[in-house]
N, C-alpha and C positions, 0 to 999 in steps of 0.2 A: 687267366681269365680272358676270356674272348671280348675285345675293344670293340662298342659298338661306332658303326659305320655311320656319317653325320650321313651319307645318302638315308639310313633310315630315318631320315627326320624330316620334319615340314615345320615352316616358319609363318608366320601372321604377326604384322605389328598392329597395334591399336592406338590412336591419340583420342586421349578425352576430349569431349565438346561441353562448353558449360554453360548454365545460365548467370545472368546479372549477379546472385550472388556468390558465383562462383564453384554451386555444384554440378557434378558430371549427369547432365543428362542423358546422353548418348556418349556412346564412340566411334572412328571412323576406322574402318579394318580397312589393311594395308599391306599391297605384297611385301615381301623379303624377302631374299638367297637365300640366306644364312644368317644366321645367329647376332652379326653384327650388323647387324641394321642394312647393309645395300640393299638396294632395290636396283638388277638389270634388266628392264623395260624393256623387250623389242616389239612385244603385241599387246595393244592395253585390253583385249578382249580375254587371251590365255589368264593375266596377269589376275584380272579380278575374277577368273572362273576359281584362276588355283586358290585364291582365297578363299573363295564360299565351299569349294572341296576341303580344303585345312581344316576351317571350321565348322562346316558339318558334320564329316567324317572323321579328324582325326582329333579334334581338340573338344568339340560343342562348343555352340552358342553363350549354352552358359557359362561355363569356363570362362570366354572370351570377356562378355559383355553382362554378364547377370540379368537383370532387371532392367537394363538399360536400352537403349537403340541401339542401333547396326547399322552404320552408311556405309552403302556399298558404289562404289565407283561404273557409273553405267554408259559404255560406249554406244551407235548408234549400232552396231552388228548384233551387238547381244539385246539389244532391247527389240532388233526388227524379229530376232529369233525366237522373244520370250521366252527367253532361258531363264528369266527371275517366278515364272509362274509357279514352280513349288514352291516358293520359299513363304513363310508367314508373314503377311504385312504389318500384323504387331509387332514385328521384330524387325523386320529391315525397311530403311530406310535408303528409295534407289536416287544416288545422286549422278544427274545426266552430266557427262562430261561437257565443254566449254567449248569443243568443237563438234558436236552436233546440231546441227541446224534444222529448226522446226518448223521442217515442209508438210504436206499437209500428212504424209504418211504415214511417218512418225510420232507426230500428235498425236494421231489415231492411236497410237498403239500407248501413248504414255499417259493418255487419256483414261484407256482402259485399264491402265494397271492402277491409274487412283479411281479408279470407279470398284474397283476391287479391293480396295480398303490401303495401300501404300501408300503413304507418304512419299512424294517428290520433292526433290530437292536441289536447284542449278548451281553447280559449281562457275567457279571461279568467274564471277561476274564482273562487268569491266563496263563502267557507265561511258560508252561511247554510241552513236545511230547506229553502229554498221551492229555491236555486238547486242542493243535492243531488238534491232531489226530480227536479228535470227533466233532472236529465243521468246519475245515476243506470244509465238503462237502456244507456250507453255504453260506462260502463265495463269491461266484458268487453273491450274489441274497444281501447280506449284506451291508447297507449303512453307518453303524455308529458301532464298537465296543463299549464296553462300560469296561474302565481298574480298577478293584477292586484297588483300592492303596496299602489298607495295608495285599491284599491277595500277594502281589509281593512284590519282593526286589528291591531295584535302580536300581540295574544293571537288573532285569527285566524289569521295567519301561523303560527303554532306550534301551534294547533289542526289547521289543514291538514296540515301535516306527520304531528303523532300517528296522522291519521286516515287516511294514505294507508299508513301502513306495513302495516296489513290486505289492500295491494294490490300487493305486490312486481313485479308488471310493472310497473308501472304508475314513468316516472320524472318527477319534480317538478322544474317549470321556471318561476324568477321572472325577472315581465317588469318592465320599469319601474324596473330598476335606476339609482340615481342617485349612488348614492353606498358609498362602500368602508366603509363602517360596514353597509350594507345587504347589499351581496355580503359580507360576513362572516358578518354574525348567519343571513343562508337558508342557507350552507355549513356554519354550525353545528349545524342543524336538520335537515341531510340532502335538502337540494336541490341538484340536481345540473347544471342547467344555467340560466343564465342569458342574460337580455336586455336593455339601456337603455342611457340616453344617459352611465351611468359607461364603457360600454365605447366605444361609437360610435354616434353620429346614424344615420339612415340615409341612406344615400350614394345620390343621385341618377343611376344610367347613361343615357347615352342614345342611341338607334338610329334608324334610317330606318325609316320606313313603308312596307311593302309591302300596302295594303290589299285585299283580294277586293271585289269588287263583289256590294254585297246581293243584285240580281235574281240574278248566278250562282250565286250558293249555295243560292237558292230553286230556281231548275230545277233544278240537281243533287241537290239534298233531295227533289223531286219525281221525277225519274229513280229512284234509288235506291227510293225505295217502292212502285216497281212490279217491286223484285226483279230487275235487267235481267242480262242474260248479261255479260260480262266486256269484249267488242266494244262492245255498247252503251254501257255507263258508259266504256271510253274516248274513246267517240266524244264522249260529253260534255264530259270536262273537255277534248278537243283544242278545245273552243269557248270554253275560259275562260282563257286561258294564266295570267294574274295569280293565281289561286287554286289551279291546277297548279305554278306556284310555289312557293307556298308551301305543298304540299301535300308538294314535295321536300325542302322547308328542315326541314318536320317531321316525316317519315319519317328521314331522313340525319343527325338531329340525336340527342344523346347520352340524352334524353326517351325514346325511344322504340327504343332498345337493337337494332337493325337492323344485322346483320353485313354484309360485303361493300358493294360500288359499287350504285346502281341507274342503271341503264342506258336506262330506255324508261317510259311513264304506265302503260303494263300493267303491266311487273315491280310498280311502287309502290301499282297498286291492287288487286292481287293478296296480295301482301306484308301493307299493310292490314288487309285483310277488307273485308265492308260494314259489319258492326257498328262499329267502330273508325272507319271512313270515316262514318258519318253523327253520329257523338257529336262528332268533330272539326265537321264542318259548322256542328253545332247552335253548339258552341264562338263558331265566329264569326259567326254570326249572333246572340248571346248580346254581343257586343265591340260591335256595332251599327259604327255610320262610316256616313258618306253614300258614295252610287253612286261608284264613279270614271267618270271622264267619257274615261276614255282609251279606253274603245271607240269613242268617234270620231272619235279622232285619225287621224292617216295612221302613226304609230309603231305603232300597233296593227293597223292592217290591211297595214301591213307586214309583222310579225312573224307574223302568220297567213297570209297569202299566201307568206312564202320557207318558212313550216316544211311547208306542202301541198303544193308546188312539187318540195321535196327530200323529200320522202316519195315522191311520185309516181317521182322518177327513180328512187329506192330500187328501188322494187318491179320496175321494170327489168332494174337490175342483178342485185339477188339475188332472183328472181323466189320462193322457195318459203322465202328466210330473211328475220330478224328486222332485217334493217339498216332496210327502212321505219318503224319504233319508233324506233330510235335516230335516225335520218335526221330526226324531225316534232322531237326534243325539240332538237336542236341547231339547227335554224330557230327555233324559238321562243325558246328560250336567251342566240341571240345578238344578239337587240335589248334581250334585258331593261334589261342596263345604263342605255337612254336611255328604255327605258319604264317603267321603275319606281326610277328615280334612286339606282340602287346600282350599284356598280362591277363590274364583269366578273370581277375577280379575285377581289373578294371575293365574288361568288358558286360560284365556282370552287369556293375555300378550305372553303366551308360546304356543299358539294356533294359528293361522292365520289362523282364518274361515271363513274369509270375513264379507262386512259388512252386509247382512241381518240375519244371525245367530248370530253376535254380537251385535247387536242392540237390537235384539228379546231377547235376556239372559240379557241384560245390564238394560233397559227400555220397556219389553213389545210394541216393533216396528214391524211395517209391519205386514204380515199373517202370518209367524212366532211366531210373536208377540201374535196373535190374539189365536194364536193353544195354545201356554205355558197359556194364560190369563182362557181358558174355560177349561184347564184341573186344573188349580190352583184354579178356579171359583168352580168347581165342590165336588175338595177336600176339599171347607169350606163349602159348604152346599148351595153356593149362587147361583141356578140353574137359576135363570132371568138373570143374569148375561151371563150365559155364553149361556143361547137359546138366548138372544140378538147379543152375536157374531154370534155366527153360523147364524144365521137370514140372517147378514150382507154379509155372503159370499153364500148364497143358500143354509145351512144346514138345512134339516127339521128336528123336534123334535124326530122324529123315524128313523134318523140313527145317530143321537146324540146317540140313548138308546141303537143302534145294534152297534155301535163304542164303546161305554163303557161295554157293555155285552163281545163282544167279547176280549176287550184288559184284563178285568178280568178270562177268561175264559184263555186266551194266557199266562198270568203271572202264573199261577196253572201247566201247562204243565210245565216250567221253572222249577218250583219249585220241579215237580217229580224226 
């Protein structure tokens, strides 16, 4: 049995935050290496990108946090970038780090993102002039402090408190709880929510890797700022499948509050926007990872040769409707499992792509069904097989040959 590789893995810790009586109302997501809890820190901008890529892409939201909030750790680079702008503000919760300083630019933009419906949140607060002074300009827009414990002394801790009651939005949240003398004396004081290891360590999850390949995100960054018509930018990501991926996992995921199935790369980059579509991009290019090397595998030029193949016979069939869309994503679909070392089903599960795409991937169902069966028919050599599909739906044997000519010919373009 082949040893899976911990490089195929990704890691995310979470620590519960509570209220007074103790239950988890959020949690705060948190990088890790590996499995056991480190955390090696050299960019805190990479750190919390790779987070929100873990959990977008390789775990969900919901998995992570359920029902719950999501603090997300927010540097002054990633906020000037607004790189948090796809994410759903019912869901995350952006907590500005402790050393950003809110000059007026900045504001500007942390302003904007609670004018947008997120929750703000200052970490590690430290009742001193110098450390009011620079976070000061926030607090309009601030909905929760967050009090280092043992960066303050008592009489800090209860200074803080006196001093926030002038700020009635605004709720006070001690981190670093260790002890039930400590969750006492803040709950005496009119602190409302707490964090530390009296409650729970933070719990290490962990996911599979589905990483985009850096050059794809570069050309699609680059497509995109030329404004391209809606054809175009599909035409793109049909050249990236691995980061059309995960571009599904994070539209369909509970982040980004998306009603209904999506069916086809248009619907979802439509759905989208550009704006929203290039802050994502920047996202993972922000998470960094070296190239994947599976564009030159034969799984890869597989997985793009059957999903052009069954696009082609699409446009056949339903020559003036939408089945070509659905036809390119269920070819690509269905190699993922061995091209990006996750399960079929669970990507099923994390997908909502209604039921004739899921059918067609599950059991060879409907003309979807029909399209995966004669490009699967073809790849083993069993050609009656699949001129008796096509038979079925009015394909004649010589645009079988000019659908497979051409989706061979399409995959080489790709490849240059």
């Amino acid at each position: 049995m082949e040893l899976e590789s911990s490089s195929d893995k990704v890691y995310v810790a979470r620590q519960p935050i509570v209220d007074c009586d103790r239950k988890t109302v959020a949690y705060e997501l948190l990088f890790r290496s590996g499995h056991t809890g480190g955390a090696v820190i050299k960019d805190a901008t990479q750190a919390t990108a790779r987070v929100l890529v873990n959990a977008l892409n390789s775990m969900g939201v919901n998995t992570l946090v359920g029902k719950s909030k999501a603090f997300i750790n927010c540097d002054r680079r990633m906020l000037m970038e607004r790189t948090f702008e796809p994410l759903d503000p019912k869901v995350f919760v952006l907590e500005v780090l402790e050393d950003v300083t809110g000059d007026a630019e900045v504001a500007q933009v942390v302003g904007e993102l609670k004018k947008a419906g997120f929750t703000i949140a200052l970490d590690d607060f430290l009742m001193t002039p110098e450390h009011l002074a620079k976070i000061t300009p926030f607090l309009p827009f601030a909905s929760i402090v967050k009090i280092d414990l043992p960066l303050n002394t008592p009489a800090q801790i209860k200074a803080t408190a006196e001093y926030f009651r002038s700020y009635p939005h605004i709720t006070l949240l001690a981190e670093k709880v260790e002890t039930e003398a400590e969750f006492l004396h803040c709950k005496g004081l009119g602190y409302k929510m707490f964090q530390g290891y009296f409650f729970a360590r933070p719990e290490v999850m962990e996911g599979r890797k589905i990483d985009p390949r850096t050059s794809g995100v570069l050309q699609l960054l680059q497509v995109l700022r030329k404004d391209p018509e809606i054809k175009e930018l599909e035409n793109a990501f049909k050249r990236q499948p691995e980061i059309t991926l995960n571009l599904l996992k994070y539209i369909n995921s509970a982040s980004v509050g998306v009603r209904g199935h999506i069916d086809s790369i248009r619907q979802t980059l439509t759905l989208i926007g550009q704006r929203k579509l290039q802050q994502w991009l920047m996202l993972m290019m922000f998470a960094g990872g070296g190239p994947n090397t599976s564009s030159a595998s034969a799984l890869f030029d597989n997985a793009a040769q059957r999903a052009r193949l069954m696009e082609n016979l699409a446009r056949k069939i339903d020559i003036h409707g939408s089945l070509h869309e659905k036809a390119f994503l269920v070819g690509m679909l269905s190699r993922m499992d061995a091209l990006c070392k996750v399960n079929l089903e669970t990507i099923l599960q994390e997908f909502d792509l209604g039921v004739d795409l899921s059918e067609a991937l599950r059991g060879y169902k409907g003309i979807l069904g029909d399209l995966l069966k004669i490009a699967a028919s073809i790849e083993l050599d069993e050609f009656e097989v699949a001129l008796g599909l096509c038979n079925m739906h009015n394909v004649k044997p010589d645009s079988l040959q000019s659908s497979l000519t051409e989706s061979w010919a399409w995959l080489e373009t790709i490849k240059s």
